[in-house]
C-alpha positions in Angstrom: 122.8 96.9 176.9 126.3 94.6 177.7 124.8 92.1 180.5 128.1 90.7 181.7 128.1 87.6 183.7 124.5 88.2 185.2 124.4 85.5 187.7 121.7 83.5 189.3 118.6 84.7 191.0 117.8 83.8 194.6 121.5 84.1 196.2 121.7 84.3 199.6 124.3 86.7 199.5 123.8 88.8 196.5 120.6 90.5 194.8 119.1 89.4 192.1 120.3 90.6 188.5 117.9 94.1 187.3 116.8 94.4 184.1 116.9 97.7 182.3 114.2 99.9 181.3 115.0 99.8 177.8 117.0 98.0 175.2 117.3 98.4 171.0 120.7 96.4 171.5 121.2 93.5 174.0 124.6 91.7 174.0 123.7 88.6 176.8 125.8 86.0 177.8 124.9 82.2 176.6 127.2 80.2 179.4 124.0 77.8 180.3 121.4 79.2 177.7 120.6 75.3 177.3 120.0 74.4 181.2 118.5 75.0 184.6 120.7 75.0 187.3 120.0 73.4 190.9 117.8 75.5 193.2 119.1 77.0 196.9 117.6 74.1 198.4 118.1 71.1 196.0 122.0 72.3 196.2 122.4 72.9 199.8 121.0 68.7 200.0 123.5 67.6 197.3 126.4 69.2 199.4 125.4 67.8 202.1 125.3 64.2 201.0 128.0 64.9 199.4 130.2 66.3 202.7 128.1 63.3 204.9 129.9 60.7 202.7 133.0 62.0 202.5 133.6 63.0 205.8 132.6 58.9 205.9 134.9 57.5 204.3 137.4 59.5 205.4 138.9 61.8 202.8 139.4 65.4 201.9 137.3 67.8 200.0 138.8 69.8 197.4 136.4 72.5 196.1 138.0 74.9 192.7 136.3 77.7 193.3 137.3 81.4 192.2 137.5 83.7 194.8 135.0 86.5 193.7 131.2 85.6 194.5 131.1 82.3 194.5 133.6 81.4 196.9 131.5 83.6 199.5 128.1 81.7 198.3 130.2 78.3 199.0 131.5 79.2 202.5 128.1 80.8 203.5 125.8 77.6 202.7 128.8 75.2 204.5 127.9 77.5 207.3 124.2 76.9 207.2 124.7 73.3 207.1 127.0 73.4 210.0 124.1 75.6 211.7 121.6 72.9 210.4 123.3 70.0 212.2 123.0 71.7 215.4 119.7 72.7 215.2 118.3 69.1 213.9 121.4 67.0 216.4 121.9 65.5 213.2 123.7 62.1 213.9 126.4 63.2 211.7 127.0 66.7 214.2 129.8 65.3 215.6 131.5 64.9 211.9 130.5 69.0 211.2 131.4 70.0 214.3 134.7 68.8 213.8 135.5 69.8 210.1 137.9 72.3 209.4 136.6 74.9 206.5 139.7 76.1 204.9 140.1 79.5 202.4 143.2 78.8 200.6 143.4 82.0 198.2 145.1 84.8 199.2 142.6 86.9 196.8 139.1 84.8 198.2 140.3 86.0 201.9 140.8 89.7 201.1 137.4 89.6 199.0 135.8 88.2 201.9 136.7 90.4 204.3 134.9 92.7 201.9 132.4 91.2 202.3 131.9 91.2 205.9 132.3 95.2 205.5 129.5 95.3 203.4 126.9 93.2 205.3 124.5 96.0 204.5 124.4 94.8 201.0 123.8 91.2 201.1 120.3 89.9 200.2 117.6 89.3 202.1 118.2 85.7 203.3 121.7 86.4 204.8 120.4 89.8 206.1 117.8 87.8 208.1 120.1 85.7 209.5 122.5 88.7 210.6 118.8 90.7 212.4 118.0 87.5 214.3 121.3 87.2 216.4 123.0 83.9 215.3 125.9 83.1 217.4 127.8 82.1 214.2 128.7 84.6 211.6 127.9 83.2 208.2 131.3 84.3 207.2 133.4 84.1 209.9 132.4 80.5 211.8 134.8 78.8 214.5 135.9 76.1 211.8 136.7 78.6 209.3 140.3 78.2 208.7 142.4 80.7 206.4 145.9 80.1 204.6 147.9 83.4 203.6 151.6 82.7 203.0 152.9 79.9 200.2 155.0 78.2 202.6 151.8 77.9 205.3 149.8 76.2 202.2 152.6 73.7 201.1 152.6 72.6 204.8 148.9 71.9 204.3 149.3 70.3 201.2 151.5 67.9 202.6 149.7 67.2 205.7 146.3 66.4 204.5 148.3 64.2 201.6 150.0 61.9 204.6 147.6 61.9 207.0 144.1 62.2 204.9 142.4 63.7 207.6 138.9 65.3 206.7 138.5 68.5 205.7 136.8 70.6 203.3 138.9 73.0 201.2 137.9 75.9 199.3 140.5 76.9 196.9 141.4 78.9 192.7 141.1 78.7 190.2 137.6 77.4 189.8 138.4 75.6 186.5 141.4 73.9 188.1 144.0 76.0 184.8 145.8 77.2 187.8 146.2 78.5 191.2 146.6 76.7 194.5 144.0 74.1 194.2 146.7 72.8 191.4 148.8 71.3 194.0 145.8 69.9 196.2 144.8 68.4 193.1 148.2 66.8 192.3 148.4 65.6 195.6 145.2 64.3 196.0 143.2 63.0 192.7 145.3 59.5 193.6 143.7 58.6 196.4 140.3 57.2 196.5 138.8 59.3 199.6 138.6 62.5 198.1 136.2 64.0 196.7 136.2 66.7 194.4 133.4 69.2 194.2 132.9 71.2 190.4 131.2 74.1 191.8 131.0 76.1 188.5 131.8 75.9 184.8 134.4 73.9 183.4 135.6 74.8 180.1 136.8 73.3 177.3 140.8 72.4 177.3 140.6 73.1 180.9 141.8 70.4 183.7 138.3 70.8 185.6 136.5 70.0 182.3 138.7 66.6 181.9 137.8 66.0 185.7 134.0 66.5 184.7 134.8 64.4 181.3 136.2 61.2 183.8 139.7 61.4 182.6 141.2 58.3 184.6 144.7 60.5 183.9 145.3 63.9 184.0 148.5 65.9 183.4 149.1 68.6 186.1 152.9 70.3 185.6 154.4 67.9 183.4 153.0 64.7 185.4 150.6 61.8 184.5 148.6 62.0 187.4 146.0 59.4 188.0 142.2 60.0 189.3 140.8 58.0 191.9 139.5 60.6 193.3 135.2 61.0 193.0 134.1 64.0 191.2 131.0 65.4 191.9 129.3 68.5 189.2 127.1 71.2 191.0 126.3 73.7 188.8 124.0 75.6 190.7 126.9 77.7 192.4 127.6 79.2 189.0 128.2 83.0 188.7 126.0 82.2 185.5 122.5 82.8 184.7 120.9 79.5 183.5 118.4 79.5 181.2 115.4 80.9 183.0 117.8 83.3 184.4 118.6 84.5 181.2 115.0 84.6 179.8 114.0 86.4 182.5 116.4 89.3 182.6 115.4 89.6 178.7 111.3 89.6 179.3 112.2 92.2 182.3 113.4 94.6 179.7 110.1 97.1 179.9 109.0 100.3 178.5 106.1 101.6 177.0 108.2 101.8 173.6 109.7 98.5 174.0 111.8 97.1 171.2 114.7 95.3 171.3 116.1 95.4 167.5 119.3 93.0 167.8 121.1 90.3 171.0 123.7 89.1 170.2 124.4 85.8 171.8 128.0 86.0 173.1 130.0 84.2 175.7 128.4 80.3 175.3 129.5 77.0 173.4 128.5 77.1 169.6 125.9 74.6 170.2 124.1 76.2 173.3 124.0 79.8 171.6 122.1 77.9 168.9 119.5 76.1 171.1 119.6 79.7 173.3 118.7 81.4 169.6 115.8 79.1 169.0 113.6 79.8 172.0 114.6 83.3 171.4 113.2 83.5 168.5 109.7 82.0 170.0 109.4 84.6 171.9 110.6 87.5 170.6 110.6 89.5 167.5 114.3 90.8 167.7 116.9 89.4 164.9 119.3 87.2 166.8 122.8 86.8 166.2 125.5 84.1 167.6 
């Protein structure tokens, strides 16, 4: 058994990750073998402070995000905070209200629109909200804004670096190594008002893990380009299981011959493949390799 990237349980959008009958090999991924990510809840109230002071002071949101899965998750919990401000008349609804949600990823738009084809798919939560009516499409929401061509995103980039007006936007790669959010990034890190959302893994050598690290430089296309900007980590939209995640899918392997003979840790940091191996080997007989 080859897990792949298994993802997190509980998604809105997505269902939960299905453990096989039966395993004698298991090759699992280790990305956060070590830690517990944020639940639904206890992430939707971090973005939202997050958005509430921002939007605040005044600045721009820049969210690396890659445009398969969790760019989706992203755009539909923005929506249900949008939704929430209406319901509650939150003091801040005039801020959501007016906040433009921008896709900038050629790629994240055309996946979307996937999809919105296959609504008969999502998970239970966003299926819900589809049988009850809502006026606003958890997808597809009046403030949803996309950017196709280069030369419409350069315009952007250069408007929102002048004029600093709020907005949230959702662009690749999620670990900032390339991709459109580049030039947000180069743009933007300078000035104090934005904020910039880490919405997944950052790995090592990459610009999002120097962001993480609180780099007061970074160097984007040859350029020394200073950070003012706040960076905010928030791992819970990772398209990585966590650790309970991962313990889970392995106790869900079930047969009445069950024996799993080898994992193989794969696909994690040297150190948390060897904290992963250790509670491994509490509970399970298997011989594990890193």
């Amino acid at each position: 058994m080859f897990s792949g990237d298994l993802g997190p349980r509980n998604t809105p959008l997505l269902p939960d990750p299905i453990s096989p009958k039966r395993a004698d090999y298991l090759v699992i991924e280790t990305t956060y073998g070590n830690k517990q990510h944020d639940d639904i809840a206890t992430r939707s109230r971090r973005l939202e402070t997050i958005v509430e002071k921002a939007l605040r002071d005044g600045g721009v949101i820049l969210i690396p995000a890659f445009s398969v899965g969790r760019t989706q998750e992203l755009l539909f919990n923005i929506e249900r905070l949008i939704e929430h401000s209406i319901e509650t008349e939150s003091t801040d609804d005039d801020y959501w209200q007016q906040l433009p949600i921008i896709l900038d990823s050629p790629l994240a738009i055309e996946v979307t629109d996937q999809y919105m084809k296959f609504q008969e798919l999502w998970d239970k939560e966003a299926q819900q909200g589809l049988a009850i009516g809502r006026k606003r499409h958890p997808l597809a929401f009046e403030q949803f804004v996309t950017v196709d061509s280069h030369k419409d995103h350069m315009r952007l980039v250069n408007r929102l670096a002048s004029t600093n007006e709020p907005a949230i936007v959702v662009a690749a790669s999620g670990m900032c190594n390339g991709g459109r959010i580049m030039n947000y990034l180069e743009a933007l890190l300078p000035d104090k008002r934005t904020d910039v959302i880490l919405a997944g893994y950052q790995a090592q050598g990459t610009l999002g893990r120097e962001l993480q690290d609180g780099h007061s430089y970074v160097e984007i296309d040859g350029d020394q380009v200073e950070v003012k900007a706040h960076i905010h980590s928030m791992s819970g939209y990772s398209a990585h299981a966590d650790r309970e995640d991962l313990l889970a899918f392995i106790d869900g392997i079930d047969s009445d011959i069950k024996q799993i003979h080898l994992i193989h840790l794969i696909h994690g940091e040297p150190q948390v493949k060897a904290e992963f191996a250790e509670i491994i080997a509490h509970q399970s007989e298997a011989t594990v390799v890193i």
